[in-house]
C-alpha positions, 0 to 999 in steps of 0.5 A, a space after each residue: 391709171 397708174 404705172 410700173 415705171 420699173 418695167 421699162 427696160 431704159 437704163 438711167 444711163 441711156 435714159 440721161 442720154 436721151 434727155 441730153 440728144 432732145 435738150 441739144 436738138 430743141 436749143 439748136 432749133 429756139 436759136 434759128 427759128 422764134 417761137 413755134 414750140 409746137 412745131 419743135 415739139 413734133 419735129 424733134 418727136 418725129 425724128 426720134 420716133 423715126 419718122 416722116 413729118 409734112 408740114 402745111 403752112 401759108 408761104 413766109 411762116 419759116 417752113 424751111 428755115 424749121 425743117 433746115 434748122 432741126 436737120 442742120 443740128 445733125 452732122 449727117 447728110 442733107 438734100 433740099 429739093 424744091 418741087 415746082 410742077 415741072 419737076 419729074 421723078 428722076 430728078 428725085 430719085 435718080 435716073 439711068 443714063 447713056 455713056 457714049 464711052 462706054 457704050 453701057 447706061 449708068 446709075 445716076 442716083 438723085 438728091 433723095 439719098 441722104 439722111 434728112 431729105 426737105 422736100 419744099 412744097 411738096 404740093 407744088 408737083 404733079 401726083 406722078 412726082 409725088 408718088 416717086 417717094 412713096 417707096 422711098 418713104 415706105 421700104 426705104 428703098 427705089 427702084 431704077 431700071 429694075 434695080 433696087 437702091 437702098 436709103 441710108 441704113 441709119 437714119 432717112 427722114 423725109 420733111 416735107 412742106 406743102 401750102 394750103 391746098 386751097 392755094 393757087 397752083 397746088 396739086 392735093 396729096 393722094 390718101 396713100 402718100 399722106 397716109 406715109 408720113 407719120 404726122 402732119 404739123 400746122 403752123 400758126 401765125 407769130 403773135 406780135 412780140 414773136 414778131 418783134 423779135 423776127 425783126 431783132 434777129 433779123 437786124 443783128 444776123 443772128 437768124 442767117 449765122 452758120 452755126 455747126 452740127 452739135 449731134 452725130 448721126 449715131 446719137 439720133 440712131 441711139 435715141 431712137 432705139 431708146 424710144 423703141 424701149 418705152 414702155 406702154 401698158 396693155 390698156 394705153 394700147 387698146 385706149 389707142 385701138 379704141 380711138 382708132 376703131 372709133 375713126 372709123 364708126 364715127 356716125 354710129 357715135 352715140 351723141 356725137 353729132 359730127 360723125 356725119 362729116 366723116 367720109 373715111 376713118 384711119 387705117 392701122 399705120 394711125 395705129 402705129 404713129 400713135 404708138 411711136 409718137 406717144 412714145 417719143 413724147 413720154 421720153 420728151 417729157 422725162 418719162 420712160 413709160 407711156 400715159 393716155 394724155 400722151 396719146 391725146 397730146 399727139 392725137 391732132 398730128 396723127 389724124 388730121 391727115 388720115 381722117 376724111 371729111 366730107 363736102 358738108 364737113 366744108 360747108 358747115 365750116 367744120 374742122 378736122 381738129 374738131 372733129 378728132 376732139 370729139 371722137 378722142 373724147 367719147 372714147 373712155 380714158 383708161 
């Protein structure tokens, strides 16, 4: 397929801009974390796309030290809150208190009012504590004693981790909170060099060093209005509806035989974080338009989240990337 690159509103000087912001995130991050390149990739798109990122892994594979180092690289406020299943939704959102000397209850926000909030396993607290967020992470706002409080006006991006929910003492996210977050990431084990060299900055304290800011909150805020100019082209945004829809009738696939594991096919926010990740990857890639292999480029973090399996899709040792594979591939690349 073949497109205008002229059509896209980006000028070269904005253009240059943008390549230098996603070359100083993506140095920042290989100097803190080993390996991992393709949790660089959908961390950096998430927050130039503007948009939250869950991050499921088993404990010890640098989760935190990721989602830190990539909020680290950007002079702007952060919070760490580290859910257990105690924690209560004042303690993220913020809660009203008695003044015995005034004799009046005052506002006392919560740690979620910054600009990269982490939330660290996420899965560890109880559903009515994760359902905290979701005004938060939706209209950008919360509600304390009937009053509203916005976020942050520029940038709020919530990074959130969670274990493998087959784990002892986790709590699953519900369909609408997951459904909240732009894109779900998994992380793989190290390979064996990668390793050796965990141990070698480990020795030499490279991995524990402070190292400053080399962003400001404005850059991110202007490359994200950047990726809002890349162009797509009509046919890339029914190539994107087609596979959306094809979510949704996978049993009535003809041939494709994993249909029967879908329980629940993706709602139309799929439809949007495909829009904005396709986008935030073409501009990755040092282009200012939008091609159908972005859109397969990032089909396994907008849908492993979305898309429902069944009981037999478990017993039958069937994956969800699996599964996205063949609903991607029996829908025509235009």
């Amino acid at each position: 397929m073949e497109i205008n690159e002229q059509q896209s509103n980006i000028t070269p000087e904005d253009f240059n801009y943008s390549q230098e912001v996603i070359k100083k995130l993506s140095e920042y991050f290989e100097a803190k974390v080993v390996g991992q390149k393709q949790l660089k990739f959908s961390l950096i798109a998430s927050i130039i796309a503007d948009g939250h990122i869950l991050i499921e892994s088993v404990p010890g594979l640098a989760k935190t030290t990721a989602a830190k180092a990539i909020s680290d690289a950007v002079d702007g406020q952060f919070a760490r809150i580290q859910c257990t299943p105690d924690l209560l939704p004042g303690d993220i959102i913020g809660t009203q208190i008695y003044n015995q000397a005034t004799c009046k209850f005052e506002t006392m926000l919560g740690p979620v009012f910054a600009n990269f909030v982490l939330l660290d396993e996420v899965n560890r607290s109880s559903a009515k504590t994760q359902s905290a967020m979701l005004e938060a992470m939706q209209e950008k706002q919360v509600t304390i004693g009937g009053k509203t409080y916005r976020m942050p006006e520029d940038i709020f991006i919530v990074i959130a981790t969670q274990n493998p929910i087959e784990q002892e003492g986790t709590y699953p996210l519900s369909e609408a909170q997951t459904d909240r977050f732009l894109i779900k990431e998994v992380i793989s084990y190290p390979t064996a060099a990668e390793e050796v060299e965990i141990l070698s900055r480990i020795e030499t304290g490279a991995i524990s060093e402070s190292t400053p800011a080399v962003l400001s909150i404005k850059d991110i805020d202007k490359v994200q209005d950047i990726v809002d100019q890349v162009y797509v082209d009509e046919s890339v945004k029914w190539y994107i509806s087609s596979i959306v829809v094809a979510s949704r009738r996978a049993n009535q696939i003809p041939g494709f035989e994993l249909g029967r594991y879908v329980r629940i096919g993706v709602s139309p926010r799929a439809s949007i974080a495909f829009l904005k990740m396709a986008k935030a990857a073409a501009l990755m890639q040092g282009r200012t338009y939008v091609t159908p292999d972005d859109v397969k480029l990032v089909r396994h973090q907008v849908l492993r989240h979305r898309i429902g399996l069944n009981y037999s899709a478990v017993a039958d040792n069937i994956t969800v990337e699996t599964v996205i594979d063949g609903i991607v591939n029996s829908v025509k690349t235009p």
